[in-house]
MMTF fields as JSON, N, C-alpha, C and O atoms, coordinates in Angstrom:
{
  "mmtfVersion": "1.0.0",
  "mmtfProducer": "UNKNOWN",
  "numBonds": 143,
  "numAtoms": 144,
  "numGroups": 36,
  "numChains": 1,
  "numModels": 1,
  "chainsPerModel": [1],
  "groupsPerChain": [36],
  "chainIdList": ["A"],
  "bondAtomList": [4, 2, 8, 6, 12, 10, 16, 14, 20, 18, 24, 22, 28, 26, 32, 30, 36, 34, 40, 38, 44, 42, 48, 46, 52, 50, 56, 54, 60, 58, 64, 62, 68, 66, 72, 70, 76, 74, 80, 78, 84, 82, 88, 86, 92, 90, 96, 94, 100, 98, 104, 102, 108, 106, 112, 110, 116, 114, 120, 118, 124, 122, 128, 126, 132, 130, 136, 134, 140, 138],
  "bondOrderList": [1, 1, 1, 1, 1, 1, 1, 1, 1, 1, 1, 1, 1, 1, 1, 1, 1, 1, 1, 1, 1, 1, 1, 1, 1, 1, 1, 1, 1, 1, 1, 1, 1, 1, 1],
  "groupList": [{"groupName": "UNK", "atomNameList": ["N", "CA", "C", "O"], "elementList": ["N", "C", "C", "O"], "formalChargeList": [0, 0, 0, 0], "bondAtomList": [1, 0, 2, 1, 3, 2], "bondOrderList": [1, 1, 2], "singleLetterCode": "X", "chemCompType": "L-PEPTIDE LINKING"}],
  "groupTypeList": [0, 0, 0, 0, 0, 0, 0, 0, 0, 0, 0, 0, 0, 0, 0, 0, 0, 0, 0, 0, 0, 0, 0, 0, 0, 0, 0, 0, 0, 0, 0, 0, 0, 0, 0, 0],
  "groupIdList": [1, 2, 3, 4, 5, 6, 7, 8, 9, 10, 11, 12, 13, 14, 15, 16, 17, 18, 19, 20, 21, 22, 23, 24, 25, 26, 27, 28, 29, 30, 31, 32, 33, 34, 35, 36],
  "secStructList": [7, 3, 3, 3, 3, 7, 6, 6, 1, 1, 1, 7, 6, 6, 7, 3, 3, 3, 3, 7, 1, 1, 2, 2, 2, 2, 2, 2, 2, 2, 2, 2, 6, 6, 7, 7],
  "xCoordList": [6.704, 6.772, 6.804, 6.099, 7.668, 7.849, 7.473, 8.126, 6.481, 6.35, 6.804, 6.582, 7.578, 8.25, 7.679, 7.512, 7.28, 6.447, 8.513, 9.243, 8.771, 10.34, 9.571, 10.328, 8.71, 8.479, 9.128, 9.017, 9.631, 10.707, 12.287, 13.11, 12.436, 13.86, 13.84, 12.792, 14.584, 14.469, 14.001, 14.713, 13.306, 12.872, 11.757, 11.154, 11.784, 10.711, 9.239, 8.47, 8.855, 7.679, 6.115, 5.728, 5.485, 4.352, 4.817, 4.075, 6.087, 6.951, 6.555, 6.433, 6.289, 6.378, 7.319, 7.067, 8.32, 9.355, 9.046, 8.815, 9.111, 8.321, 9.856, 10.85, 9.62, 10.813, 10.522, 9.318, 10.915, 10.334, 11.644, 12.127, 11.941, 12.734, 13.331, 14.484, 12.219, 12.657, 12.134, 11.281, 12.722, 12.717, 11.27, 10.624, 10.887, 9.568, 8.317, 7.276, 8.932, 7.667, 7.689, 6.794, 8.896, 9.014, 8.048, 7.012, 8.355, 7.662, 5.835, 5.134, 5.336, 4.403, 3.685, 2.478, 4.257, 4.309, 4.102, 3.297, 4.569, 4.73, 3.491, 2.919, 2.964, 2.027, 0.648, -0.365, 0.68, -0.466, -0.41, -1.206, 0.673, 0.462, -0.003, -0.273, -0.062, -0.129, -1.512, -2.031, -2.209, -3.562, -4.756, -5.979, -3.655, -4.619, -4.454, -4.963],
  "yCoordList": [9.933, 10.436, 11.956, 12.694, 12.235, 14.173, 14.559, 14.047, 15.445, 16.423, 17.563, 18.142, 17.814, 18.951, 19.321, 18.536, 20.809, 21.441, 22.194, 22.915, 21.615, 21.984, 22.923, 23.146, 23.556, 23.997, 25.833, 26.75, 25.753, 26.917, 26.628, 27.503, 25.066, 24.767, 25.37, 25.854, 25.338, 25.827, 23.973, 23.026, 23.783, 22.786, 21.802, 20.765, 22.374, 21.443, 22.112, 21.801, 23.137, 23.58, 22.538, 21.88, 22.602, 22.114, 20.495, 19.514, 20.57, 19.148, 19.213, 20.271, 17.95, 17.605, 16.542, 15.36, 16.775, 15.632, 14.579, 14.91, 13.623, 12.719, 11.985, 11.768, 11.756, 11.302, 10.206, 10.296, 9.432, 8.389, 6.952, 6.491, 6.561, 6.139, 4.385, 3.962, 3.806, 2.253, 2.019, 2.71, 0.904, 0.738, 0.243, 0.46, -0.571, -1.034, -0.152, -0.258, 1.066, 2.275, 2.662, 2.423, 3.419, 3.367, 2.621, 3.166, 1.471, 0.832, 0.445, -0.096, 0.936, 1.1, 2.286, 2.175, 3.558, 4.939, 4.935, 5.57, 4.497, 4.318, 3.568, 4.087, 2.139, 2.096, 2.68, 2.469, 3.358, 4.29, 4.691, 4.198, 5.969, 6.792, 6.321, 7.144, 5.373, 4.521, 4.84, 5.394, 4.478, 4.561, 5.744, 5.846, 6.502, 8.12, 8.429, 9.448],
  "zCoordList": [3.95, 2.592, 2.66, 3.348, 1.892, 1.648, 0.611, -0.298, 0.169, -1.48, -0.949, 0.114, -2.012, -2.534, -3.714, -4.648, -3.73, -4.881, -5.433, -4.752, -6.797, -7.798, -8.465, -9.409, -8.629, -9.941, -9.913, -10.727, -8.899, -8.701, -9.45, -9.72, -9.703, -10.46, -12.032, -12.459, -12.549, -13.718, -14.795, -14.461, -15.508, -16.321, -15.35, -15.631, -14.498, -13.268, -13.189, -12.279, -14.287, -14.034, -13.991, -14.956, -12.797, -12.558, -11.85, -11.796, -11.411, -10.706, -9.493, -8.877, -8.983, -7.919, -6.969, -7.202, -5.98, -5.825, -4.432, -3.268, -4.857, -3.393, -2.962, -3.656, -1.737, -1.199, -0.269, -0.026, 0.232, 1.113, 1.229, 0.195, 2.258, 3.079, 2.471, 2.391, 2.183, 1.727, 0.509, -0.048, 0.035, -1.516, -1.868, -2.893, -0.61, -0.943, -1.034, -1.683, 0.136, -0.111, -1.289, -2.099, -1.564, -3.201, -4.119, -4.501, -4.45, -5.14, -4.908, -5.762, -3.414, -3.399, -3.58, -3.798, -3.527, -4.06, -5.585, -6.266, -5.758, -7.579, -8.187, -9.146, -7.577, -7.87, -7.487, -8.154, -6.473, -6.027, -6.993, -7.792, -7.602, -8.601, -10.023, -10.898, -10.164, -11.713, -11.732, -12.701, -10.583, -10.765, -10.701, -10.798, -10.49, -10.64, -11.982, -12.448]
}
C-alpha cells in the first residue's frame, strides 16, 4: 500500500491518495477505513 499526501493538487486540500495492487486489498482497505 502507498499514501500519497495531494494536498499540493489544486481541489485536493487535506487529501490523501492510497494505492495498492489487487482488488481485494482494495476492498479490504476500504473497509479498514469505514471504521475509523
Amino acid at each position: 500500500v502507498l499514501v500519497r499526501n495531494v494536498s499540493g493538487y489544486p481541489l485536493m486540500e487535506n487529501c490523501l491518495r492510497f494505492n495498492v495492487g489487487l482488488k481485494e486489498e482494495n476492498d479490504r482497505l476500504l473497509e479498514q477505513l469505514k471504521r475509523l
